[in-house]
C-alpha positions in Angstrom: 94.1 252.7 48.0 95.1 249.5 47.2 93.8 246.7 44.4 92.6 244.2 46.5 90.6 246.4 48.3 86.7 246.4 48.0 84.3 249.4 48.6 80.8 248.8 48.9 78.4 251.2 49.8 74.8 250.4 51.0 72.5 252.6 50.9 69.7 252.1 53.4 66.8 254.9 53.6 69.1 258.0 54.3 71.8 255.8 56.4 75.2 255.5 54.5 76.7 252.1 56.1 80.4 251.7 54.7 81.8 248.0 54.7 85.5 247.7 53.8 86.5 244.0 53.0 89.9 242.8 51.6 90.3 239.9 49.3 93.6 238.7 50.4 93.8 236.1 53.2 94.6 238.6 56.0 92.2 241.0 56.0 92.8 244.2 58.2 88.6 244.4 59.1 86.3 242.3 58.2 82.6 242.8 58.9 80.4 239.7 59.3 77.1 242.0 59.5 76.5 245.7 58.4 76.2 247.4 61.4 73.9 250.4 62.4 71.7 250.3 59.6 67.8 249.2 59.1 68.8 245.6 58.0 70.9 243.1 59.0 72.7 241.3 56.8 75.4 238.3 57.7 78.0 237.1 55.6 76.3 233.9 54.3 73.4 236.3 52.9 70.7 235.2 55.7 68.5 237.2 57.2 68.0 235.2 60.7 69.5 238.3 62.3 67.0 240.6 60.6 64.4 238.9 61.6 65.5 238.8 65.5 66.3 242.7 65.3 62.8 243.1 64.0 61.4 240.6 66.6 63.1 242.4 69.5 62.2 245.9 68.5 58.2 245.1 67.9 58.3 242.9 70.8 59.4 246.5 72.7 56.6 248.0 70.6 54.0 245.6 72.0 54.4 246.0 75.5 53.2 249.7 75.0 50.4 248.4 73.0 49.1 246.3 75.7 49.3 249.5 77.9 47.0 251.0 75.7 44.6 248.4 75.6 44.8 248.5 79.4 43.9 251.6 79.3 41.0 250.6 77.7 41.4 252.4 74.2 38.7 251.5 71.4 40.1 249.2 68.9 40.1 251.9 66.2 43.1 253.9 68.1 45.0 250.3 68.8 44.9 249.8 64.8 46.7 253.4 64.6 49.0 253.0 66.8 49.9 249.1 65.7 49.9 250.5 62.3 52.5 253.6 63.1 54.8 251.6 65.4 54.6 248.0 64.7 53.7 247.4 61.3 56.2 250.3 60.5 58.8 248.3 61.7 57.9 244.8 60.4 57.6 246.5 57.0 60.9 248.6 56.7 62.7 247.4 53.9 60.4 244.3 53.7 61.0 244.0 49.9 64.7 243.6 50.1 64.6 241.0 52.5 61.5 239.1 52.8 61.8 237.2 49.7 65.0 235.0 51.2 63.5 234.7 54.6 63.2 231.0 56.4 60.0 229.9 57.1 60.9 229.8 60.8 61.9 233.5 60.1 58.4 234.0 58.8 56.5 232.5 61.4 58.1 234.5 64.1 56.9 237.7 62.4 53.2 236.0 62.2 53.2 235.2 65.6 54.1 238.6 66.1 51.3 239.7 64.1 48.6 237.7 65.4 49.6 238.5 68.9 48.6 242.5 68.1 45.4 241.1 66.2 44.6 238.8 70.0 45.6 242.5 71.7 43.5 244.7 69.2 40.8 242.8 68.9 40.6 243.0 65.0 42.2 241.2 62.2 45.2 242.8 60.6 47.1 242.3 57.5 49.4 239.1 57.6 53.0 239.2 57.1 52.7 238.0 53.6 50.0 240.5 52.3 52.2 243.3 53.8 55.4 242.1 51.6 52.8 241.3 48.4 51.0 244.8 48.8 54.6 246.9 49.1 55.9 244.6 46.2 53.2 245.7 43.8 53.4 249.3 45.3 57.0 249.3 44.8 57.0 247.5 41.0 54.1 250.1 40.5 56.1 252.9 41.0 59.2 251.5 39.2 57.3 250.9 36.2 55.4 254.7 36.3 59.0 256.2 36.8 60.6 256.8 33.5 63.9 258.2 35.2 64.6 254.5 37.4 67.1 252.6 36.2 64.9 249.6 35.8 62.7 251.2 34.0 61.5 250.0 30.6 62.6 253.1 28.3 65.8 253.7 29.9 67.9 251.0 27.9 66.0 248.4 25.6 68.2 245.5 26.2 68.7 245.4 29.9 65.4 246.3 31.3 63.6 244.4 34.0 60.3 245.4 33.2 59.7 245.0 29.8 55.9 243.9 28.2 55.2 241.1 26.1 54.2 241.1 22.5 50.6 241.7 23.9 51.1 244.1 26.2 49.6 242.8 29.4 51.7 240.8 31.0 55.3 241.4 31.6 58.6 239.4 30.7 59.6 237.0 33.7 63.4 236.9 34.2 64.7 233.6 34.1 66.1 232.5 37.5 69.1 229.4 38.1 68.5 229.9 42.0 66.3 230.5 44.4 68.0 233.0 45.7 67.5 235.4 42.6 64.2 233.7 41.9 62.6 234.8 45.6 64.5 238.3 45.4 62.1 241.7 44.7 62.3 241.5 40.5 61.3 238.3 39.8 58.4 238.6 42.6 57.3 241.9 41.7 57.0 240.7 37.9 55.4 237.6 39.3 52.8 239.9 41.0 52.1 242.4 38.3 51.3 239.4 36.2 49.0 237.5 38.3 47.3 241.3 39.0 46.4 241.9 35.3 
């Protein structure tokens, strides 16, 4: 293989996407979105086309939802199936990417979610509590795991989750952008904290 070329492999769930980029001015392929895989990522790092994939896949999920409710179901089996089908969906992944989403991006999920609540008849989880609940799940079971890599025993100097003098709350990483300061560390420390 040659220098210039790249290999990055992203892992997604048990899908193994492979993106080959070049760094020279010609490149042979170029990729502006992973394709086949559970999230959509463009070039520029946005997640507009995550958010439409989601969008058009629930939207799919809601028709049969309506069905149900049609078919006069009690509200109990709606919140099943909404929380097998749809929520499944609008979750998958939702730590990686929720974080960087555009509010417009965030609103079309809520719309999406209040819809099922107008169809169920009962109020569900928002968007928001979904991504804060998977966050603390998530950081939970990072910091309970002494073999993950971010884990606080693993290497003193480069860990993510590391207490403070006190031991209750834990070390914020500092953050120049927004970018790294809405991603899942820096949100999941944020949450731990404001949970002790």
């Amino acid at each position: 293989m040659s220098t210039r070329l790249r290999r990055w492999l992203l892992t997604l769930g048990e899908h193994r996407v492979t993106i080959l980029l070049y760094t020279s001015t010609d490149p042979l392929w170029r990729s502006s979105r992973v394709p086949n895989s559970l999230v959509n990522i463009l070039e520029n790092l946005t997640w507009s086309l995550n958010t439409s994939s989601i969008s058009k896949k629930v939207q799919q999920h809601l028709y049969f939802l309506r069905r149900l409710w049609k078919a006069h179901l009690p509200p109990p089996l709606l919140t099943v199936f909404y929380r097998g089908t749809i929520e499944s969906v609008l979750s998958s992944c939702i730590t990686a990417w929720f974080g960087n989403c555009t509010v417009s991006d965030r609103k079309t999920l809520q719309r999406i979610v209040r819809t099922a609540e107008k169809i169920i008849g009962v109020s569900l989880p928002s968007i928001t509590g979904m991504y804060t609940t998977r966050c603390i799940r998530k950081a939970n079971s990072i910091v309970d795991d002494p073999t993950h890599p971010s884990h606080t025993h693993t290497h003193p100097s480069h860990t993510l989750f590391t207490l403070l003098p006190f031991g209750k709350r834990y070390r914020s990483i500092r953050a120049l952008t927004t970018r790294l300061c809405n991603s899942f560390f820096p949100q999941a420390i944020r949450l731990l904290n404001t949970q002790n």
